[in-house]
N, C-alpha and C positions, 0 to 999 in steps of 0.2 A: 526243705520244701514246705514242710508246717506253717510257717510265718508267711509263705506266698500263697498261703490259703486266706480264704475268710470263711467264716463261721458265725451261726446265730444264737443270742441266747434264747430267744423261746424256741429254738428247735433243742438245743443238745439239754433244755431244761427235760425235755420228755424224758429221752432215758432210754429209751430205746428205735431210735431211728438214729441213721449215720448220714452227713451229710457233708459238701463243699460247695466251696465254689471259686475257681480258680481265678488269678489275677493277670497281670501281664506280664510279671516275672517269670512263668510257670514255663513259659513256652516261647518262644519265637515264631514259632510254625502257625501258620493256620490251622485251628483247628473245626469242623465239622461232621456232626454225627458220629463221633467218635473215631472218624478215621486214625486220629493219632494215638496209637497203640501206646506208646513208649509213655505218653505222659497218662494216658490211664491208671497203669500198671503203677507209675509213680505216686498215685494218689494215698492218703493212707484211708483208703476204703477197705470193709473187709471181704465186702460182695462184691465176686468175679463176674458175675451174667449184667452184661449192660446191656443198657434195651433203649433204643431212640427214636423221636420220632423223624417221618420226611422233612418236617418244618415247611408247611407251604404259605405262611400267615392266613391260617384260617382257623376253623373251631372245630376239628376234629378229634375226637380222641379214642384213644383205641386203651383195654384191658392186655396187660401183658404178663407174659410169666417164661420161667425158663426156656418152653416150650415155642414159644413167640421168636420171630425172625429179630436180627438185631436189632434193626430199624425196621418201624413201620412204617408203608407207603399210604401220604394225605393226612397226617394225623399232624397237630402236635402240641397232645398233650397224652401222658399215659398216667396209668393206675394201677395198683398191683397192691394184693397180701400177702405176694409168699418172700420170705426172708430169704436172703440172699439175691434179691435180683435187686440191681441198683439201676433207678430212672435216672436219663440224663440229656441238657438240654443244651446247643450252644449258642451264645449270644454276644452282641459287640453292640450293645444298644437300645433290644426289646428287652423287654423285661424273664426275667426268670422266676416264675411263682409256685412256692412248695404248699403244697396242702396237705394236712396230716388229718386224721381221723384218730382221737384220739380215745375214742370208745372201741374202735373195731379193730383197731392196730392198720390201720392202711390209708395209703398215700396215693397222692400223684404230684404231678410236675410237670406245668405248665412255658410254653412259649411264647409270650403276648406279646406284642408288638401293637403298634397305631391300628394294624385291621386285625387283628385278632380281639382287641380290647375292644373294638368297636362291635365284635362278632358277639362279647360276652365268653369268651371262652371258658372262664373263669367258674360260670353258670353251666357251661354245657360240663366242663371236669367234677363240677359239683352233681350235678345231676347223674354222669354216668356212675360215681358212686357211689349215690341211693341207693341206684336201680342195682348194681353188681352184689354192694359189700353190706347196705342197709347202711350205710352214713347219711349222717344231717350234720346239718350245718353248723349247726348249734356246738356242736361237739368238736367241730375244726378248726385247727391251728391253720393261717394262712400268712406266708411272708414272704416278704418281694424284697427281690434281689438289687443288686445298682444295675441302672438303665440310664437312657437319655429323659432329659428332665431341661423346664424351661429354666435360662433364656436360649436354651443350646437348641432347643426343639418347639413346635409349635405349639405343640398337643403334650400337655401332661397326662401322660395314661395310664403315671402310676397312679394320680389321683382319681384317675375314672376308676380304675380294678378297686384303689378302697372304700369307693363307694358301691362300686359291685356286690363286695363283700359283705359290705352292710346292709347291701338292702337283699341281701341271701340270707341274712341273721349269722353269718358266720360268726361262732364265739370270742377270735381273738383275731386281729387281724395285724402285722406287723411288717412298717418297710422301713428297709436299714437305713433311708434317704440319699444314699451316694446315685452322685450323676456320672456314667461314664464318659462325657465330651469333657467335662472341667476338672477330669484326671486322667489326663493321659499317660500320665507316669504310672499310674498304676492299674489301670482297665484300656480294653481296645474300645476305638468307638469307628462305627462304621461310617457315620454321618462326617464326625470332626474328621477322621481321615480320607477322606472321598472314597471308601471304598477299600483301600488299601490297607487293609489292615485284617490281623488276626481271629480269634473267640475267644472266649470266657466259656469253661464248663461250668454248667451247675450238675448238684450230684444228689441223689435222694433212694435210700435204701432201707429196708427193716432189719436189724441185728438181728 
């Protein structure tokens, strides 16, 4: 299963956050919000309490903790400092963006998409953890997942979130550059496949 993972070097540089993000080997199945039990449990994560958002492409985001319903309805983007709850997001196309706070020990994990990017999400997840956890921007790791990217899409929106990030002052901001439309053999894409097609989990937890 390892090798049908990807993995980033400025996250696992930190040292303590756990992280994935699954391929298209992983699963067959459609996966969202975690309905797919079997391939969770598969993951090599070591935090059991997964937490997601509704995904409505919008800029909502909600604090979460063990205590918090699996999924939250309207949101999707979460945040969280208690260890062992692992944020998780699924996608076949929007982007998947981890944000680390690496002064406070706390994360989120974002679902951006064409209207989400266009919402700022990215700013509204930064901002709720100011206001939560006392994070700035300054201090945060931010890295973006494989998405759709042109000539496969109109709107490059990964390059909007890393200008996002920039003009947040976020300290480090990193995107792996993989397009999910010009690899299908290895990512689902919702767009290249009309529709028909699976998720990518992405995965974000504190050790």
């Amino acid at each position: 299963m390892e090798e049908r993972l990807e993995c980033f070097p400025a996250l696992e540089a930190l040292g303590w956050v756990e992280h994935a993000f699954t391929t298209r080997g992983c699963t067959q199945a459609a996966v969202r919000h975690g309905t797919d039990e079997g391939l969770l449990e598969s993951l090599p994560i070591r935090g059991r309490v997964w937490r997601f958002g509704e995904q409505v492409h919008g800029a909502g985001v909600a604090v979460v903790g063990a205590g918090s319903p699996r999924v939250t309805p309207g949101v999707d983007a979460l945040c969280t400092r208690e260890a062992g709850v692992v944020l998780g997001v699924s996608v076949a196309d929007c982007c998947a963006v981890f944000v680390v706070d690496a002064a406070r020990r706390a994360i989120g994990l974002a679902h951006s998409g064409r209207r989400g990017t266009e919402m700022n999400i990215l700013a509204a997840l930064v901002g709720e953890m100011g206001r939560e956890f006392g994070s700035r921007a300054r201090e945060m790791v931010v890295q973006l997942g494989p998405c759709i990217r042109p000539p496969h899409y109109e709107v490059d929106f990964a390059a909007a979130i890393r200008r996002q990030a920039e003009a947040l002052g976020v300290a480090a901001c990193h995107d792996c550059g993989a397009c999910t439309a010009s690899r299908l053999d290895r990512y689902y894409s919702y767009r290249a496949e009309k529709g028909m097609t699976g998720r990518m989990v992405a995965a974000l937890g504190i050790l």
